[in-house]
C-alpha positions in Angstrom: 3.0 -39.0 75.2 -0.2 -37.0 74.4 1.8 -33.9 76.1 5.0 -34.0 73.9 2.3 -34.5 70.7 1.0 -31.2 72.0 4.6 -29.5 72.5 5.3 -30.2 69.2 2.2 -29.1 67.9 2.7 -26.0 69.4 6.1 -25.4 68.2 5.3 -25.8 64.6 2.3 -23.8 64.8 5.0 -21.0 66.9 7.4 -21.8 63.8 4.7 -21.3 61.0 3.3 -17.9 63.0 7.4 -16.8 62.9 7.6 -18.0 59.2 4.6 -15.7 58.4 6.2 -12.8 61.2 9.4 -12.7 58.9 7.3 -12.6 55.4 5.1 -9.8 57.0 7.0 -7.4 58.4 10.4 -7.6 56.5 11.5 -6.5 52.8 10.4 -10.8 51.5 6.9 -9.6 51.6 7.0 -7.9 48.3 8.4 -10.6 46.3 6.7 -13.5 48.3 3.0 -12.6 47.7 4.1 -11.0 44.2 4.5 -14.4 43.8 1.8 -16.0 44.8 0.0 -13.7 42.7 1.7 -14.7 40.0 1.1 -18.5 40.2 -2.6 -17.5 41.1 -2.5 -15.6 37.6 -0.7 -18.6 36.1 -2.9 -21.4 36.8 -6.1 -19.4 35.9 -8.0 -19.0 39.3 -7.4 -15.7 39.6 -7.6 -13.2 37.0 -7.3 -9.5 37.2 -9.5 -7.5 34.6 -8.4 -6.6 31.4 -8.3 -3.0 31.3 -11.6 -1.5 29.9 -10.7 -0.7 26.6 -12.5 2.4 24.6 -13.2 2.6 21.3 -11.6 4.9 18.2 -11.0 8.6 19.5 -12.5 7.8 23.2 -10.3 9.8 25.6 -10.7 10.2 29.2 -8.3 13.9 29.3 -8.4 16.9 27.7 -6.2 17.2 25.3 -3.2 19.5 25.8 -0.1 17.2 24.3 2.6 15.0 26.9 3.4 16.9 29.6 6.8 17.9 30.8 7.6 15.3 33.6 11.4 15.1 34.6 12.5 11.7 34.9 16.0 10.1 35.7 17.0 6.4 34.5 18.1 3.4 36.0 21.7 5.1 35.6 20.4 8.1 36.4 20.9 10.2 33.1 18.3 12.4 32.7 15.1 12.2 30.9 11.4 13.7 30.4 8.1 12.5 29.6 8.0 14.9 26.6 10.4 13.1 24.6 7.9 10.2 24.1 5.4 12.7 22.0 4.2 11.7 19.0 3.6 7.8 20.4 1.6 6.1 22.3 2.9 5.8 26.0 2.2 3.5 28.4 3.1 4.4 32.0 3.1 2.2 34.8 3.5 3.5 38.3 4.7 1.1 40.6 6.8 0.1 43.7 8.8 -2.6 44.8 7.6 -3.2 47.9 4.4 -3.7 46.1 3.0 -7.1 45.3 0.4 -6.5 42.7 2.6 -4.1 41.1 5.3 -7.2 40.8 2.7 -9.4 40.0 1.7 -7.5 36.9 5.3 -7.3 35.9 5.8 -10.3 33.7 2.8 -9.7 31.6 4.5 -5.9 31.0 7.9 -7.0 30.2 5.8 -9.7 27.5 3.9 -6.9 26.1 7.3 -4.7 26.1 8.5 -7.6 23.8 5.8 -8.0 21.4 4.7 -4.7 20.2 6.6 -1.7 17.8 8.4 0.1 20.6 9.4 2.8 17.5 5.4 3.6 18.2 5.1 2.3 21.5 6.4 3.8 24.3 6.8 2.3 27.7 7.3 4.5 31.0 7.5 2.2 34.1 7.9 5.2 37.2 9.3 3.8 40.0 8.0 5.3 43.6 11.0 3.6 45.5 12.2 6.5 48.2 15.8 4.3 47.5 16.3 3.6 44.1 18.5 0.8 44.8 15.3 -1.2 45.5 13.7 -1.0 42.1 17.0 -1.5 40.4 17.3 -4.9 42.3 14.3 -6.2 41.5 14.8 -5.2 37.6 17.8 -7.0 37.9 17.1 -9.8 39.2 14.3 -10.2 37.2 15.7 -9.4 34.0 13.3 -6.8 33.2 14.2 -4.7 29.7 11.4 -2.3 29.6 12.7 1.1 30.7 12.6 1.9 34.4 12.4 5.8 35.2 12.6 7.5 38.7 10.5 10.7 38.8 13.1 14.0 39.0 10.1 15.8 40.6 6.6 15.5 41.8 4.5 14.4 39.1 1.7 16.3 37.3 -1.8 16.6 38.6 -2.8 14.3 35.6 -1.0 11.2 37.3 -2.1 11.9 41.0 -3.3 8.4 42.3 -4.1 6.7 45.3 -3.2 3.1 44.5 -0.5 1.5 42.3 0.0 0.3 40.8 -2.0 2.5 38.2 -1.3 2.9 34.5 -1.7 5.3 32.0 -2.4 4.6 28.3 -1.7 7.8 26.8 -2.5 8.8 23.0 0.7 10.1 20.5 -1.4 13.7 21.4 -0.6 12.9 25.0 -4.2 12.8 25.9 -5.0 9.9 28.8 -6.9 7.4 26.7 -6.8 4.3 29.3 -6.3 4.6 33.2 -6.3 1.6 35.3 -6.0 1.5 39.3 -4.7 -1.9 40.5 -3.1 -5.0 38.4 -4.8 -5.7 35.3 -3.7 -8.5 32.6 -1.8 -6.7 30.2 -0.1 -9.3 28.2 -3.1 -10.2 26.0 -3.5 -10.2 22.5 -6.9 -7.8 22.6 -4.6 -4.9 24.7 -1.5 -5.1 22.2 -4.0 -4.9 19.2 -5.4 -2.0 20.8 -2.0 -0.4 21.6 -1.4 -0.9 17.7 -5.0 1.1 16.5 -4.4 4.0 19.1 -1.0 4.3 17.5 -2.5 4.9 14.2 -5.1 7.0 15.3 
């Protein structure tokens, strides 16, 4: 008796290690421990940092206006960074094989929803090597904000070693907020300051 309680012990415990095994090391690890994020974010035991926000004319770049970036869409029509200038921008670089950058996804597409997007620009950059991959999970998630795909490699100015990372940057195309890692962006203290940058 006390042997087969051990067999089966084992097996679940083999079946659990698999579980994990198939999580791990195939394409559900993305949107499995995006996931878990997420409820971690939802129920208020984890929370990533709000963005440190600076105050009236604080910017982190020289100025220089938006720079030239060729972009492609979802579609993949053309587009460039440059035909944002004049508003504020807010680009996101992300990936979908990257949890936190899913994680922080539903707090974007809120934001997206809630502020003047005729002053309010949003640039979400996918890094997918296969485009298909970042379409999917737009899809599927029902994601509005514009998804681009960069048409080239990307200015100094954006160079990063983590995503996600986004870029608040001012209607002079100066870098006024950059963040490396998730942070909470659906709050009501980084829409009001997406609204006095874009008045600035």
């Amino acid at each position: 008796m006390h042997f087969f309680r051990r067999r089966r012990a084992d097996l679940g415990q083999g079946l659990f290690l698999a579980g994990l095994a198939v999580v791990f090391f195939t394409d559900l690890k993305a949107p499995v421990v995006g996931t878990l994020q997420r409820g971690l974010l939802a129920t208020g035991f984890w929370r990533p940092a709000l963005p440190a926000l600076p105050g009236p004319g604080h910017r982190v770049g020289a100025a220089g206006g938006l720079p030239s970036v060729p972009l492609y869409t979802l579609d993949g029509r053309p587009a460039n960074l440059r035909r944002f200038a004049g508003k504020v921008v807010l680009l996101n670089l992300w990936a979908s094989w990257c949890p936190p950058c899913r994680a922080e996804m539903p707090a974007l597409q809120r934001l997206y929803g809630q502020v003047d997007t005729a002053r309010v620009a949003f640039v979400l950059v996918s890094l997918d090597e296969q485009p298909a991959r970042a379409r999917r999970v737009v899809e599927q998630a029902g994601y509005t904000f514009p998804v681009f795909f960069p048409a080239a490699p990307l200015p100094k100015v954006f160079t990063t070693r983590s995503i996600p990372t986004t870029f608040v940057l001012a209607p002079d195309g100066t870098v006024a907020v950059r963040t490396e890692g998730m942070a909470d962006y659906g709050t009501a203290e980084f829409r009001a300051y997406l609204q006095r940058l874009s008045s600035e």
